[in-house]
VODO-166184 format. One line per 8 residues: number of its first residue (from 0); their letters; for each residue x negated, y, z negated of N, C-alpha, C. Coordinates in nm, 2 decimals. Layout:
N
NUM	A	X:Y:Z:X:Y:Z:X:Y:Z | ... .
REM end
This chain:
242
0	XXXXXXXX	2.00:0.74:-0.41:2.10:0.81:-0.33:2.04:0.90:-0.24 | 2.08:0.90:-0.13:1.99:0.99:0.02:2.07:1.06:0.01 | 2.07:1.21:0.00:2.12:1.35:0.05:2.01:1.39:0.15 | 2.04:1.52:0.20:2.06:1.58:0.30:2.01:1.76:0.30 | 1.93:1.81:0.34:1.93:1.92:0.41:1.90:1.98:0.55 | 1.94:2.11:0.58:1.97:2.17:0.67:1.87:2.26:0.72 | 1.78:2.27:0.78:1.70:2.34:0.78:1.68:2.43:0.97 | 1.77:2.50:1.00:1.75:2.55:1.14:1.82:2.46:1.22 .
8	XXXXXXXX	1.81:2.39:1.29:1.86:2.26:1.38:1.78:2.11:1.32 | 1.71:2.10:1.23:1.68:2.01:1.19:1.78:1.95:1.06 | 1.76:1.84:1.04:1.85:1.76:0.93:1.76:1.71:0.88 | 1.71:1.70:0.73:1.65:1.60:0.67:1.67:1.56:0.54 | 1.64:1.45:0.60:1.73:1.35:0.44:1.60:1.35:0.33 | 1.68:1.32:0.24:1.57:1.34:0.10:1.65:1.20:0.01 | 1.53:1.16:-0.11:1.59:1.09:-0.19:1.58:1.15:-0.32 | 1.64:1.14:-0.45:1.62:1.19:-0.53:1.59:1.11:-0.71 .
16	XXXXXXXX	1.45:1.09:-0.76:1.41:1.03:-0.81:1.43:1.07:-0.94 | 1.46:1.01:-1.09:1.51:1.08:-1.22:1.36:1.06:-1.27 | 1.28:1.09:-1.35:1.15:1.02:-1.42:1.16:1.09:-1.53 | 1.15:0.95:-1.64:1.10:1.05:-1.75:0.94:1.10:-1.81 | 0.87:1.07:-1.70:0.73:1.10:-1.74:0.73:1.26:-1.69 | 0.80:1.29:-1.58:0.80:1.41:-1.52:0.84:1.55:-1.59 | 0.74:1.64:-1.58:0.75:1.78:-1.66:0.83:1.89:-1.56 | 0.89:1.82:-1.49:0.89:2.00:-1.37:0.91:1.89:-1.23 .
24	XXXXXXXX	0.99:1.98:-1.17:1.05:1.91:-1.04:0.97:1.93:-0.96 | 0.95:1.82:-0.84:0.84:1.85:-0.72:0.90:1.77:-0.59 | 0.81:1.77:-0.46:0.88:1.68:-0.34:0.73:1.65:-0.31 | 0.80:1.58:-0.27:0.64:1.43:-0.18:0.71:1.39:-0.10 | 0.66:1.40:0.02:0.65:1.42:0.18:0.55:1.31:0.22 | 0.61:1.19:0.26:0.48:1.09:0.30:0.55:1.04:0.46 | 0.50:0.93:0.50:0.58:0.88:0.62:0.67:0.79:0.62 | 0.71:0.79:0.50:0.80:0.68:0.45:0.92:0.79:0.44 .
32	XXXXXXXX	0.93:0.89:0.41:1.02:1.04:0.38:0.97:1.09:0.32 | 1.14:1.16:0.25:1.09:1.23:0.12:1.19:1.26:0.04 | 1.09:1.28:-0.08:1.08:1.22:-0.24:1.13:1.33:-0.32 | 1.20:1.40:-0.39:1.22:1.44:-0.48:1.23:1.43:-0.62 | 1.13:1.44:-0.71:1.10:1.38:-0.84:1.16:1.47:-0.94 | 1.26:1.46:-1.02:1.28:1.59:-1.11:1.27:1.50:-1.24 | 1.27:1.55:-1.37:1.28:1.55:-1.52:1.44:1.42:-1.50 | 1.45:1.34:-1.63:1.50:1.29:-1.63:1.67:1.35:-1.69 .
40	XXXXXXXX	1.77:1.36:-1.65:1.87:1.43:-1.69:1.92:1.60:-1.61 | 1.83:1.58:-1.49:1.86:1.71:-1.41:1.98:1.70:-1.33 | 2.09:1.83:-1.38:2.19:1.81:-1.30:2.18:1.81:-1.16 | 2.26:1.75:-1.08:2.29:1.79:-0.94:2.27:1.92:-0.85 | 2.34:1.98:-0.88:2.27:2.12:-0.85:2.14:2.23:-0.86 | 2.11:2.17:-1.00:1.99:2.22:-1.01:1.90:2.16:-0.87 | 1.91:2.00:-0.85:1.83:2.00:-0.73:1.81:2.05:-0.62 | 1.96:2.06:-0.57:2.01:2.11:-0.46:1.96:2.25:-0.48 .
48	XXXXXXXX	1.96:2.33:-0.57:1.94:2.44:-0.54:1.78:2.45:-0.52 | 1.70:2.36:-0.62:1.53:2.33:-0.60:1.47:2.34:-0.45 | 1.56:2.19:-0.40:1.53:2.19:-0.25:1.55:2.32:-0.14 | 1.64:2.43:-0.19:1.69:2.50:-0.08:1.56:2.61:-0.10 | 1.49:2.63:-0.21:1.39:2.71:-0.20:1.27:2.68:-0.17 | 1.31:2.54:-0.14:1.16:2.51:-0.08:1.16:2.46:0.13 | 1.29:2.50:0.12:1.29:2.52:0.26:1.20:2.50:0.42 | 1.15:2.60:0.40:1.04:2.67:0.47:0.90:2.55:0.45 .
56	XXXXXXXX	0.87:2.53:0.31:0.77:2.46:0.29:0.77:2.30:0.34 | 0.91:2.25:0.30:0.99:2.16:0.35:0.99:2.14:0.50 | 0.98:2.22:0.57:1.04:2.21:0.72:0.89:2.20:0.79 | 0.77:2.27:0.76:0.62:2.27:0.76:0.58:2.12:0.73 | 0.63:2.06:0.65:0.50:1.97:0.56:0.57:1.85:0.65 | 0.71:1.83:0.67:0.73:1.76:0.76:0.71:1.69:0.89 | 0.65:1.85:0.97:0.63:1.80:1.09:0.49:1.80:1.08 | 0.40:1.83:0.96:0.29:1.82:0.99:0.23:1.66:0.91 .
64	XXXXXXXX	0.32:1.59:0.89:0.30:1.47:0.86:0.34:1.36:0.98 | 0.45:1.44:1.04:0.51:1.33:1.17:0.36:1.33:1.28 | 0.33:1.47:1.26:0.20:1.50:1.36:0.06:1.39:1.34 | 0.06:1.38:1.22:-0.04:1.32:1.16:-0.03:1.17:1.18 | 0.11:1.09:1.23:0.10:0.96:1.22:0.13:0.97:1.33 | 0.12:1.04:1.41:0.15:1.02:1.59:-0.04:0.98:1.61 | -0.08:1.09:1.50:-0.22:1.08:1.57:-0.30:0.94:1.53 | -0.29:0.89:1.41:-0.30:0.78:1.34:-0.26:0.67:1.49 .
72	XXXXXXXX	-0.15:0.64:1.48:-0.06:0.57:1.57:-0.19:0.55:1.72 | -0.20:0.71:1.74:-0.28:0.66:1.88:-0.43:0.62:1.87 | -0.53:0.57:1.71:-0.64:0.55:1.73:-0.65:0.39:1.78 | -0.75:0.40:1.84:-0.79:0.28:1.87:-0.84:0.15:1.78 | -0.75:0.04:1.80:-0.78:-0.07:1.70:-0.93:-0.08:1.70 | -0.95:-0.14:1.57:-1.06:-0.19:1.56:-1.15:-0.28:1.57 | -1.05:-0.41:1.66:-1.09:-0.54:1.74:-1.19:-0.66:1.61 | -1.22:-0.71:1.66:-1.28:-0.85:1.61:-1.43:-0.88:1.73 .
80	XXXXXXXX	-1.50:-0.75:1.78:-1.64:-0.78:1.83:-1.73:-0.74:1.77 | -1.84:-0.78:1.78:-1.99:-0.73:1.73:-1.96:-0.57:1.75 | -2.02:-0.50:1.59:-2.00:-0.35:1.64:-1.85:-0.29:1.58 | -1.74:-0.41:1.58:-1.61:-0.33:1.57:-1.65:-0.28:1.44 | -1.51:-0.19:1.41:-1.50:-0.15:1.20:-1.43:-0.20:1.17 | -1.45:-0.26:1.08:-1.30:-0.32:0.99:-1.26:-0.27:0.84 | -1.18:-0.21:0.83:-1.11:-0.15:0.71:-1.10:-0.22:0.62 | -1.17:-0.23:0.48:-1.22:-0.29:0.37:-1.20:-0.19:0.23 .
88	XXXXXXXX	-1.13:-0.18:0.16:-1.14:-0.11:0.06:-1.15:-0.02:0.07 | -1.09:0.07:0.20:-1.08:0.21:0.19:-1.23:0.23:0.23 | -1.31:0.17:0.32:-1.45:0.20:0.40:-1.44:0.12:0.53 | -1.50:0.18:0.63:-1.49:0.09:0.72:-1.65:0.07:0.77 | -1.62:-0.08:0.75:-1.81:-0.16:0.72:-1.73:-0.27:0.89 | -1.91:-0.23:0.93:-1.97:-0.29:1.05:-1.97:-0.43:1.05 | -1.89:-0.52:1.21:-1.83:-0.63:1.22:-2.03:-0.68:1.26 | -2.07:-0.77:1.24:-2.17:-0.88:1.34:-2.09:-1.04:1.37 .
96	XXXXXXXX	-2.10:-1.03:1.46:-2.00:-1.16:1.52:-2.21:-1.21:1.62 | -2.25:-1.34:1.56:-2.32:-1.43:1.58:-2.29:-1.57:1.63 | -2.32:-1.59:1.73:-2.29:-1.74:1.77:-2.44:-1.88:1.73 | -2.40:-1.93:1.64:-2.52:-1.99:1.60:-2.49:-2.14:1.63 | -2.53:-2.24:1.54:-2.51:-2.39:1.55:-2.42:-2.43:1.41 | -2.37:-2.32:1.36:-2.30:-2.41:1.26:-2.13:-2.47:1.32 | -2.09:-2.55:1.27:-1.99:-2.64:1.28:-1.85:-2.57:1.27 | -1.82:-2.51:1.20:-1.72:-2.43:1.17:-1.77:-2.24:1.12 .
104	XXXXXXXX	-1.67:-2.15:1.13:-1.72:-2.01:1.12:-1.69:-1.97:1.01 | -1.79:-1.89:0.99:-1.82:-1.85:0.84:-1.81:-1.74:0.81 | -1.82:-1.62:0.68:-1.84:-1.50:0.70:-1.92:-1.50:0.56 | -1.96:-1.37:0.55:-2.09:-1.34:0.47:-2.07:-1.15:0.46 | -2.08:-1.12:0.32:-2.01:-1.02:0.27:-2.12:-0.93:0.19 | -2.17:-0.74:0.24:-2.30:-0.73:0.16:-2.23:-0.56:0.17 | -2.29:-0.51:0.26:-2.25:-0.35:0.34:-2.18:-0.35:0.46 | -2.18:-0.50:0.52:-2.11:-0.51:0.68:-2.04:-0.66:0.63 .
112	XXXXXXXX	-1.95:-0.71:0.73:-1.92:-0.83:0.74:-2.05:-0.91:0.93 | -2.11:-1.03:0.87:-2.14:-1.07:0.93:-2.07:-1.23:0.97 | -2.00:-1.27:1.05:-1.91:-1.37:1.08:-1.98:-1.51:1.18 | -2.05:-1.61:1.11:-2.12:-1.71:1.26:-2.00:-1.79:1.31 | -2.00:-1.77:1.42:-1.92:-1.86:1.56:-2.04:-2.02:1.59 | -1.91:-2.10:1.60:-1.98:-2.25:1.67:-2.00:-2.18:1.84 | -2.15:-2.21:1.86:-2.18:-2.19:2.00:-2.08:-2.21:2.12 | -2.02:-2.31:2.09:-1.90:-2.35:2.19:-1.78:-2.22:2.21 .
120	XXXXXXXX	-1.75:-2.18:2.08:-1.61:-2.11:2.11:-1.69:-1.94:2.16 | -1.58:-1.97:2.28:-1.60:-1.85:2.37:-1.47:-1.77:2.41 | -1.52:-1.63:2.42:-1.35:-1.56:2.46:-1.25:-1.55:2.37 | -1.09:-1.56:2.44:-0.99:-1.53:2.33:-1.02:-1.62:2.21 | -1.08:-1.78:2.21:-1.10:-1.86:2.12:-1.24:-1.80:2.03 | -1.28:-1.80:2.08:-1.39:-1.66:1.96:-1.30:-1.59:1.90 | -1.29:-1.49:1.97:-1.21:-1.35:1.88:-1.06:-1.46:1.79 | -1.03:-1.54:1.81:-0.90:-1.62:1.74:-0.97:-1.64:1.63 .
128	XXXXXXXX	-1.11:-1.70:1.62:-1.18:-1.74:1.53:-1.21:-1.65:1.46 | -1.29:-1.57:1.48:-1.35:-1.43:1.39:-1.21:-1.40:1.31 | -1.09:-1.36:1.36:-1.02:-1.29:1.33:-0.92:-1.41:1.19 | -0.92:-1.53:1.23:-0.91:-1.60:1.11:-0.99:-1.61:1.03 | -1.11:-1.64:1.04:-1.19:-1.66:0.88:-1.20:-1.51:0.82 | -1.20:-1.39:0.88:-1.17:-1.26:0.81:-1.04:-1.25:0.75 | -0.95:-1.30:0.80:-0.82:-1.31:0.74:-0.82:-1.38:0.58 | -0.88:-1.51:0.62:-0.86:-1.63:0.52:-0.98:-1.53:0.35 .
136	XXXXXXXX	-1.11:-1.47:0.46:-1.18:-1.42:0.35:-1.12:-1.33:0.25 | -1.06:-1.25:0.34:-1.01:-1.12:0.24:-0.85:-1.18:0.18 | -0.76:-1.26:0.23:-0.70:-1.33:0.09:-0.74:-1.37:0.01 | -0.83:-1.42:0.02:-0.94:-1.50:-0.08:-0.93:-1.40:-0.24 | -0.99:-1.25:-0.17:-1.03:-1.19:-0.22:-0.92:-1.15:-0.30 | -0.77:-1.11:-0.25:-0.68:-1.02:-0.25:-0.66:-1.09:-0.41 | -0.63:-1.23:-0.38:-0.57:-1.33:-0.47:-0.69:-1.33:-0.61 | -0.78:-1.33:-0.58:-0.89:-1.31:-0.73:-0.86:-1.19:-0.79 .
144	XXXXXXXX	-0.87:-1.10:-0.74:-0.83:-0.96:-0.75:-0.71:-0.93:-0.85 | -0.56:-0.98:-0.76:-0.44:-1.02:-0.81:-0.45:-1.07:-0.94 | -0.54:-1.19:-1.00:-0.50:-1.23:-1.10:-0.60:-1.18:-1.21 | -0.70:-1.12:-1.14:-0.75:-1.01:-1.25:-0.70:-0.89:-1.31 | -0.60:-0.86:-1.24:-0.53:-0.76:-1.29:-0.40:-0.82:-1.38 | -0.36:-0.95:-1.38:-0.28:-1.00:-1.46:-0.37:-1.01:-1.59 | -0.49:-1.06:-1.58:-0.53:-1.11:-1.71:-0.55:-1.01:-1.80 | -0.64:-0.88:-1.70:-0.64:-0.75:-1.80:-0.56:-0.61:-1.81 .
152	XXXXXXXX	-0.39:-0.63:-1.73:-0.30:-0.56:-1.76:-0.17:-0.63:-1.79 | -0.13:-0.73:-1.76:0.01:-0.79:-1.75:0.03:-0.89:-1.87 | -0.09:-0.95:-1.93:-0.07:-1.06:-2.03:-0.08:-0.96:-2.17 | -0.13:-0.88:-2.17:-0.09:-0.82:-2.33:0.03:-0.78:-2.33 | 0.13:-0.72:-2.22:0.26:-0.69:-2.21:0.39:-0.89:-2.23 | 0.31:-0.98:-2.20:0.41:-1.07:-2.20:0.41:-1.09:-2.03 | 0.36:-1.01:-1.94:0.41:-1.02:-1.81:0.33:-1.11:-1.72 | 0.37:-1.23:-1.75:0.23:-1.32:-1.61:0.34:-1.39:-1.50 .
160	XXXXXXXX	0.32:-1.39:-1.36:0.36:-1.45:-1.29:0.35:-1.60:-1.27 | 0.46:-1.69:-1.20:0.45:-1.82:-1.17:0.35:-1.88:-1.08 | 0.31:-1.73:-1.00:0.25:-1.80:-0.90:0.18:-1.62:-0.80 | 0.10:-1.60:-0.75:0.07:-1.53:-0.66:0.02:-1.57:-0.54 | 0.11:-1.50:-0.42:0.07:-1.53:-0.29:0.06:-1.44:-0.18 | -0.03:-1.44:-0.09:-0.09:-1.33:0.04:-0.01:-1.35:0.12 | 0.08:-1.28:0.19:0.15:-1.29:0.32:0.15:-1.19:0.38 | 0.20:-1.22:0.53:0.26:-1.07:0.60:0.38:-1.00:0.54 .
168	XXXXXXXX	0.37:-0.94:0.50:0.50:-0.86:0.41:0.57:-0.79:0.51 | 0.51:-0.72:0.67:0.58:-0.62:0.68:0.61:-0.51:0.67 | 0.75:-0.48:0.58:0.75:-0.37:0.54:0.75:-0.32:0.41 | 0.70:-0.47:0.35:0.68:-0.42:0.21:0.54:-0.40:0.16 | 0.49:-0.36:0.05:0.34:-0.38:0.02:0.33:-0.52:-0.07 | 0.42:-0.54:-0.15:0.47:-0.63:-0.27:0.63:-0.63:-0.27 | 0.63:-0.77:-0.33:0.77:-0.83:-0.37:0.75:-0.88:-0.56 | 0.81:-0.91:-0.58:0.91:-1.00:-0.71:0.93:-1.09:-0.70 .
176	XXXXXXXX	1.00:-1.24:-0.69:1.07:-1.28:-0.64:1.15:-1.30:-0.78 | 1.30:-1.41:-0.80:1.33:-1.46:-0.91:1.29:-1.57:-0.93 | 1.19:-1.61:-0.87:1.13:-1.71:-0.88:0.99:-1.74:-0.97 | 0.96:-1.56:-1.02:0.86:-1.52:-1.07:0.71:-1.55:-1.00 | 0.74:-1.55:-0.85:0.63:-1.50:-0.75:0.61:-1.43:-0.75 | 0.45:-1.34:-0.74:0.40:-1.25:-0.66:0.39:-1.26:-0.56 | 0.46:-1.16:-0.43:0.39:-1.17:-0.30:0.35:-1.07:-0.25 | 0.20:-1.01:-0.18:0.17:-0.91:-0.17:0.09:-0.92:0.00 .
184	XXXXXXXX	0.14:-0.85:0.05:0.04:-0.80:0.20:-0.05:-0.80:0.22 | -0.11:-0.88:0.30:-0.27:-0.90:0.34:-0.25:-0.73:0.35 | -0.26:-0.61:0.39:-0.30:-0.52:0.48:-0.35:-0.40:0.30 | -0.29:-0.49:0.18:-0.37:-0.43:0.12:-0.50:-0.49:0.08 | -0.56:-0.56:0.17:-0.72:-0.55:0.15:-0.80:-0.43:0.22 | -0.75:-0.37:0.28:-0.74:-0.22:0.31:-0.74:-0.12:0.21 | -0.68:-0.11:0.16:-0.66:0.01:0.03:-0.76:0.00:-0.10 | -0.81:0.10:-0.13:-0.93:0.13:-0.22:-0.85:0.05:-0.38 .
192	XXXXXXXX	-0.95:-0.05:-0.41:-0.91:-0.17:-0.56:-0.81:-0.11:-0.64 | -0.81:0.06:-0.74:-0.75:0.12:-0.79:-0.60:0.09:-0.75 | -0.56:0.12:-0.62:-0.44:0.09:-0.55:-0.37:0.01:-0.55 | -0.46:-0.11:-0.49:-0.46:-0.20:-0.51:-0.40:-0.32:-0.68 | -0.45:-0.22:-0.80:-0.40:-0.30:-0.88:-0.32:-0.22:-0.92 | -0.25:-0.11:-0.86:-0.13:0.00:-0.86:-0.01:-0.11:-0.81 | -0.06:-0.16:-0.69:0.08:-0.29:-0.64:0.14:-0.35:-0.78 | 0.01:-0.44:-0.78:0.03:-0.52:-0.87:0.08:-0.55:-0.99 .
200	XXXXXXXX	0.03:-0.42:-1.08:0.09:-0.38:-1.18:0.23:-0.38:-1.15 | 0.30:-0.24:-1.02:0.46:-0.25:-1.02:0.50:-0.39:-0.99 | 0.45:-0.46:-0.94:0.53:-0.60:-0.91:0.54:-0.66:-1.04 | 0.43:-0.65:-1.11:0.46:-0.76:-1.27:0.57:-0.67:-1.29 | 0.59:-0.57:-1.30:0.71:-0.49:-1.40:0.85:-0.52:-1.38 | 0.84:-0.57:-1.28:0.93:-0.60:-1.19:1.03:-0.75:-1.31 | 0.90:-0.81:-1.33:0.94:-0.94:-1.37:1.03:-0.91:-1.52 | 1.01:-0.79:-1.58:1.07:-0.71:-1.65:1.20:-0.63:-1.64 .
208	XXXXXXXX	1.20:-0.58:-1.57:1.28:-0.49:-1.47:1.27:-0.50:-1.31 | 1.42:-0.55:-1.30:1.46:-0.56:-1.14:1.49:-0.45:-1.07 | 1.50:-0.37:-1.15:1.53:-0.24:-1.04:1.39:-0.11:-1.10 | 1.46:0.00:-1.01:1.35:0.12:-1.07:1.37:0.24:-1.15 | 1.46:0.17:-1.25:1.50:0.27:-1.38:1.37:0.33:-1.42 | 1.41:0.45:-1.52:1.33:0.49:-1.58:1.24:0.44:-1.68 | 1.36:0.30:-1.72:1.24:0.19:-1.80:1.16:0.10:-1.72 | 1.20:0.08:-1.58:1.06:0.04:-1.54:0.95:0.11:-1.52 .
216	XXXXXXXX	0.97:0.28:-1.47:0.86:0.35:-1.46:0.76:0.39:-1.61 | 0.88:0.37:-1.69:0.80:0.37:-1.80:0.66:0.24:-1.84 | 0.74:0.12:-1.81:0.65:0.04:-1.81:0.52:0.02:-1.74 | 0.58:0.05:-1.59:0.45:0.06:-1.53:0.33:0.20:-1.57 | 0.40:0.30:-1.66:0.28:0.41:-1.75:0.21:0.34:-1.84 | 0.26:0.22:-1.93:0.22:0.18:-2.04:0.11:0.07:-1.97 | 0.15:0.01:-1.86:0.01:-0.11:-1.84:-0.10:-0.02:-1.75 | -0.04:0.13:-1.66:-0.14:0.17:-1.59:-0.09:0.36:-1.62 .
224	XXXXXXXX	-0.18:0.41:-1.70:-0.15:0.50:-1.72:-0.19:0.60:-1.59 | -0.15:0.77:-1.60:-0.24:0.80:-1.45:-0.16:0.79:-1.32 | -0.07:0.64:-1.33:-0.02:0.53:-1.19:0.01:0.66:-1.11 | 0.08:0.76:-1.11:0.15:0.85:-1.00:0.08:0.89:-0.88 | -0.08:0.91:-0.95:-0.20:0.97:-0.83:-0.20:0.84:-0.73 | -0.21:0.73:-0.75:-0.24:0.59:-0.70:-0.12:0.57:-0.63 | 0.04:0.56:-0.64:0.17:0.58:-0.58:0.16:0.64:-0.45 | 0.11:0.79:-0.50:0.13:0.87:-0.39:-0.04:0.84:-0.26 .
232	XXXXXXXX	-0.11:0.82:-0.34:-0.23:0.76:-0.25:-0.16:0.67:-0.15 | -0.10:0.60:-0.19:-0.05:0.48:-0.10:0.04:0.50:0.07 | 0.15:0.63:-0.04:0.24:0.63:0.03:0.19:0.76:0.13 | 0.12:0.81:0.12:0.05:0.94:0.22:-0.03:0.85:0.31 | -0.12:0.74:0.27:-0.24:0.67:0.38:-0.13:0.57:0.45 | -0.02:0.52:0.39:0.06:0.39:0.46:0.06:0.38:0.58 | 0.06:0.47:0.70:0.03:0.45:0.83:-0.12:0.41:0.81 | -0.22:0.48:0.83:-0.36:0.47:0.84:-0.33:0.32:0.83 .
240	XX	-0.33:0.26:0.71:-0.36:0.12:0.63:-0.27:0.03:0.70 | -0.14:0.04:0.75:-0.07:-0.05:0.79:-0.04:-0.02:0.98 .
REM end
């Protein structure tokens, strides 16, 4: 449920989260909004009245987050040339783009990505190239990844998927399907592994629970304990990363 406060001439909406893992009410302020987390069984007004004392802090942390993804927003991509950076696990390791004699282009994975181009492809057909076999590599990766975290979180719970798959998500990080898919965003080959098997985890839970009751958050404590630091990791870097 989205409510609402008033702060000066500004309006800002809030959502309001029940948890039973939670000791004491708090707000998380990401670019996605914001969060208010209280104890499970907090009246209504108690929140209302939470939020109104945090006002001031509220009205601060806001614009210093809008500020922060304006500035995000205006860096400069990171391209697909010799030299570019490309965002890898939460580090960003040095592109070599080589044009040699092999037949098809390849990539090669140590402290940098090094990528060989067929002598022939030049220009936008280069950079088309580079920029697919880095694509193709890091699903590669996403998807080994993905089902290592099934084998050593999701199968002692009963929870294995039909199937896992890399796409453009968008605006999601992960899906569910009822199909008992996994589908998760190339753009988390970006986010440090930890995180990464933070998706994952909530999407098995999923296959458990379809919504985000308190027995799903429960669940996702029981396969990844800790998960909240890794949550909010996510949702504070999601401009940066996406």
């Amino acid at each position: 449920m989205t409510r609402q406060v008033v702060i000066g001439t500004r309006t800002i909406p809030y959502t309001v989260r029940e948890s039973a893992r939670a000791k004491r009410k708090r707000i998380e302020v990401t670019p996605a909004g914001v969060e208010v987390v209280v104890p499970d069984g907090t009246a209504d007004p108690d929140v209302t009245a939470f939020v109104s004392t945090r006002r001031r802090w509220l009205h601060d942390k806001t614009l210093e987050v809008r500020e922060e993804v304006a500035r995000l927003r205006a860096r400069t991509p990171e391209g697909v040339h010799s030299g570019a950076k490309i965002l890898f696990r939460d580090r960003y390791l040095r592109l070599r783009v080589e044009a040699t004699d092999v037949e098809q282009p390849d990539v090669t994975y140590r402290t940098a990505f090094h990528v060989r181009v067929p002598r022939a492809l030049t220009g936008k057909r280069r950079d088309e190239a580079v920029e697919k076999v880095l694509r193709d590599w890091m699903d590669t990766r996403l998807l080994e990844d993905a089902w290592a975290v099934v084998r050593h979180r999701g199968r002692s719970h009963g929870l294995e998927p039909r199937d896992v798959r890399v796409k453009d998500q968008r605006t999601l990080w992960g899906s569910c399907g009822r199909d008992g898919v996994l589908r998760l965003d190339r753009k988390l080959a970006r986010v440090p592994k930890q995180v990464f098997e933070y998706v994952v985890v909530h999407e098995l839970c999923h296959l458990q629970h379809r919504d985000h009751s308190s027995a799903f958050w429960d669940l996702v404590g029981q396969l990844l304990p800790r998960y909240e630091g890794l949550k909010q990791w996510l949702e504070q870097h999601e401009v940066e990363v996406g």
